[in-house]
C-alpha positions as CSV (number, residue, x, y, z in Angstrom):
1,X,2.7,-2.1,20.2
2,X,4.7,-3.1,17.5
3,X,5.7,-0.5,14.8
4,X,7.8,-2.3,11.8
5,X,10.1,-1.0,9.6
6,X,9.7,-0.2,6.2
7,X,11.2,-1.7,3.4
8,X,12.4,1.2,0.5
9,X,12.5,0.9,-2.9
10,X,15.1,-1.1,-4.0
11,X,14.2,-4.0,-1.7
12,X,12.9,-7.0,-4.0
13,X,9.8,-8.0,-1.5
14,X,8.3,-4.8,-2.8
15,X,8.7,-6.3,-6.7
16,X,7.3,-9.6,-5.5
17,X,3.4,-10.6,-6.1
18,X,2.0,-11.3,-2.8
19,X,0.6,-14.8,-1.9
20,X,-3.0,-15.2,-0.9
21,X,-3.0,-15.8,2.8
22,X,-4.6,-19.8,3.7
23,X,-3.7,-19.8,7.3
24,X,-5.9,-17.7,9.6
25,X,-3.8,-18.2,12.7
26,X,-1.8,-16.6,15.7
27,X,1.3,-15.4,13.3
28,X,-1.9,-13.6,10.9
29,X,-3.2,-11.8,14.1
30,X,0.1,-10.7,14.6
31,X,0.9,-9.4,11.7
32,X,-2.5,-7.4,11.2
33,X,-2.0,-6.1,14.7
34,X,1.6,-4.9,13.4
35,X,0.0,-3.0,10.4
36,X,-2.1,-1.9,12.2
37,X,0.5,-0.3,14.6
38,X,2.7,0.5,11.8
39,X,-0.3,2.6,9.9
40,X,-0.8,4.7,13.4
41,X,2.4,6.4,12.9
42,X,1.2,9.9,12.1
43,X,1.0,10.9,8.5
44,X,0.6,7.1,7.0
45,X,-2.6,6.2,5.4
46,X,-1.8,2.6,4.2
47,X,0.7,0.1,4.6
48,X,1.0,-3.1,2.9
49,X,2.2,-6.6,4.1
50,X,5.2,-6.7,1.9
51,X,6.3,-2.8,3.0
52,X,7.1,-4.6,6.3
53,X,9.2,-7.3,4.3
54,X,6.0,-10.0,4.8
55,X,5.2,-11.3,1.5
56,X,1.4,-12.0,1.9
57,X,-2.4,-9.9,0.8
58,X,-2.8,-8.3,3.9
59,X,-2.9,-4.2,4.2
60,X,-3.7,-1.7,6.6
61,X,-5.2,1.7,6.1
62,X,-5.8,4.8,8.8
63,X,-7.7,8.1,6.6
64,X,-9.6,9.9,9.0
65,X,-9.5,8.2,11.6
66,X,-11.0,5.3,10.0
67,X,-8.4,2.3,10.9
68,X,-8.9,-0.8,9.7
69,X,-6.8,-3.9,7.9
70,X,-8.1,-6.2,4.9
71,X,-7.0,-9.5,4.0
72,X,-7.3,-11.2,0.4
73,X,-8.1,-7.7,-1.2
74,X,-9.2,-7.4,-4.5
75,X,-10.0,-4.0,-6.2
76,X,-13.8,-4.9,-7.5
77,X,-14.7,-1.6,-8.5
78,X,-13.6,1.9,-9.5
79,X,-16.1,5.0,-10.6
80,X,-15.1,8.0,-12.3
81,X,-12.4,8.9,-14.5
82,X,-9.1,8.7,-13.7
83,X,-7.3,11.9,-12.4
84,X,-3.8,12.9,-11.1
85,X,-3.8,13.0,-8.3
86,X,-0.2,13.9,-5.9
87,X,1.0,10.5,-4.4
88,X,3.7,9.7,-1.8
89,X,4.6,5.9,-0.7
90,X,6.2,5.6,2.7
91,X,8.6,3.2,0.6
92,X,9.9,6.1,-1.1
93,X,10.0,8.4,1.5
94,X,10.3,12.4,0.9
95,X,9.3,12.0,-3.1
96,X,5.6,12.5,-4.6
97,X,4.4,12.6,-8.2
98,X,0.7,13.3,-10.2
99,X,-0.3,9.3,-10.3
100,X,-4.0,8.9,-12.3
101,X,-6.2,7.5,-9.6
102,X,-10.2,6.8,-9.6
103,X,-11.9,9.2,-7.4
104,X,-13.8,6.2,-6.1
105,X,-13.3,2.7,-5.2
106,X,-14.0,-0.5,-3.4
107,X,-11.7,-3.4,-2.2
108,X,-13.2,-6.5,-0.8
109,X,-11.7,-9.0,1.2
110,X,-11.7,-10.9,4.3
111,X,-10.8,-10.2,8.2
112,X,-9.1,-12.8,10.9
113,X,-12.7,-14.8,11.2
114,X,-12.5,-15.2,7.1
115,X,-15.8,-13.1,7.0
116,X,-16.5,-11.0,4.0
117,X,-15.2,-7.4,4.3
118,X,-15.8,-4.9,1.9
119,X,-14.0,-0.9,2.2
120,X,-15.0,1.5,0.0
121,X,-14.4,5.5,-0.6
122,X,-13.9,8.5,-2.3
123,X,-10.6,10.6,-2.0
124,X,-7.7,9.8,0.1
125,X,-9.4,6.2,1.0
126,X,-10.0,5.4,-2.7
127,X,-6.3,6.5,-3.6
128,X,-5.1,4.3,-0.9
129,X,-7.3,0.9,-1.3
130,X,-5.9,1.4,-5.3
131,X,-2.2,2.1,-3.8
132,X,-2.0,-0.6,-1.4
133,X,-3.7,-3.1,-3.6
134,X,-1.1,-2.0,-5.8
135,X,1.9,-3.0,-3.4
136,X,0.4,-6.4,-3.0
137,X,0.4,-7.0,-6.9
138,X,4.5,-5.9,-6.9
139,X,3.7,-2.2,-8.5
140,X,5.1,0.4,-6.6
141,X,3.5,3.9,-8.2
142,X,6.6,6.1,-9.4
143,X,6.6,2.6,-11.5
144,X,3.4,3.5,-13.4
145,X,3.9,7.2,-13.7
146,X,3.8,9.1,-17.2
147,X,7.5,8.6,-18.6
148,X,8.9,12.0,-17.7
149,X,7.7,11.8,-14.1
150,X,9.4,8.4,-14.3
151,X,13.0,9.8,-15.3
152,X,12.3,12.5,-12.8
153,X,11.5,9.9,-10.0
154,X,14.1,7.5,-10.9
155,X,16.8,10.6,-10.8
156,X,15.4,11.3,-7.6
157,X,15.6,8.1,-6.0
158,X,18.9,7.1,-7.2
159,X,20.5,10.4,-5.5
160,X,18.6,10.2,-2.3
161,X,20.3,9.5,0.8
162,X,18.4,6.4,1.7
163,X,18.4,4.5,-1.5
164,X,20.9,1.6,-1.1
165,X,22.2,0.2,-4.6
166,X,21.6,-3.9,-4.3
């Protein structure tokens, strides 16, 4: 079992686009089985490749006891209007903030065979398949939130005790 650290805001990997992954090999399986260990620790719901400094499309997700790992996601559909809804983001640890969120949605991708894989949800899963997707595009969500949230987060981060200045 291998449980990774993660990366905090601040860190660029978490600013970076993710590459597509091309290689379905032994250092893939690895890394799936490490978000997969990494998303086990209790209280995580999703954690994405680059949260553990890897800079590929590859997440992880564990909601109700539903564990499972995509590769290649892409957000194909939402339903409902969006809502705030409270978020956290293990890469800013301790902080949460009303984010607008779909009540529903549905990431498809691939797993280690390259076989179509399609997640979908309502609630916590559809906030974290839009989160996670998120990561892998570069967004991290205090980013996104409305501009007085945004001052607030920002404050926030910048005097917590595990924000490094780069």
């Amino acid at each position: 079992m291998t449980v990774r650290p993660i990366r905090l805001f601040g860190d660029p990997v978490l600013r970076s686009r993710t590459d597509r992954v091309v290689a379905f090999d032994a250092a893939l399986r690895t890394l799936v089985d490490d978000l997969l260990d990494t998303v086990q620790v209790p209280g995580r719901a999703g954690v994405a490749a680059n949260q553990i400094g890897v800079g590929l499309a590859v997440f992880s997700y564990n909601i109700d006891g539903e564990l499972g790992y995509v590769i290649n996601p892409q957000l194909v559909e939402v339903r409902g209007e969006a809502e705030p809804v409270d978020e956290g983001c293990l890469s800013v640890p301790g902080l949460a903030y009303p984010r607008l969120r779909h009540p529903w949605a549905r990431v498809e991708g691939v797993d280690l065979d390259g076989a179509p894989v399609s997640v979908e949800g309502e609630g916590l899963l559809a906030q974290a398949l839009q989160h996670e997707t998120d990561h892998l595009e570069g967004r991290i969500y205090v980013e996104e939130l409305e501009p007085e949230l945004k001052r607030e987060a920002m404050r926030a981060i910048r005097t917590a005790d595990w924000f490094q200045r780069p």
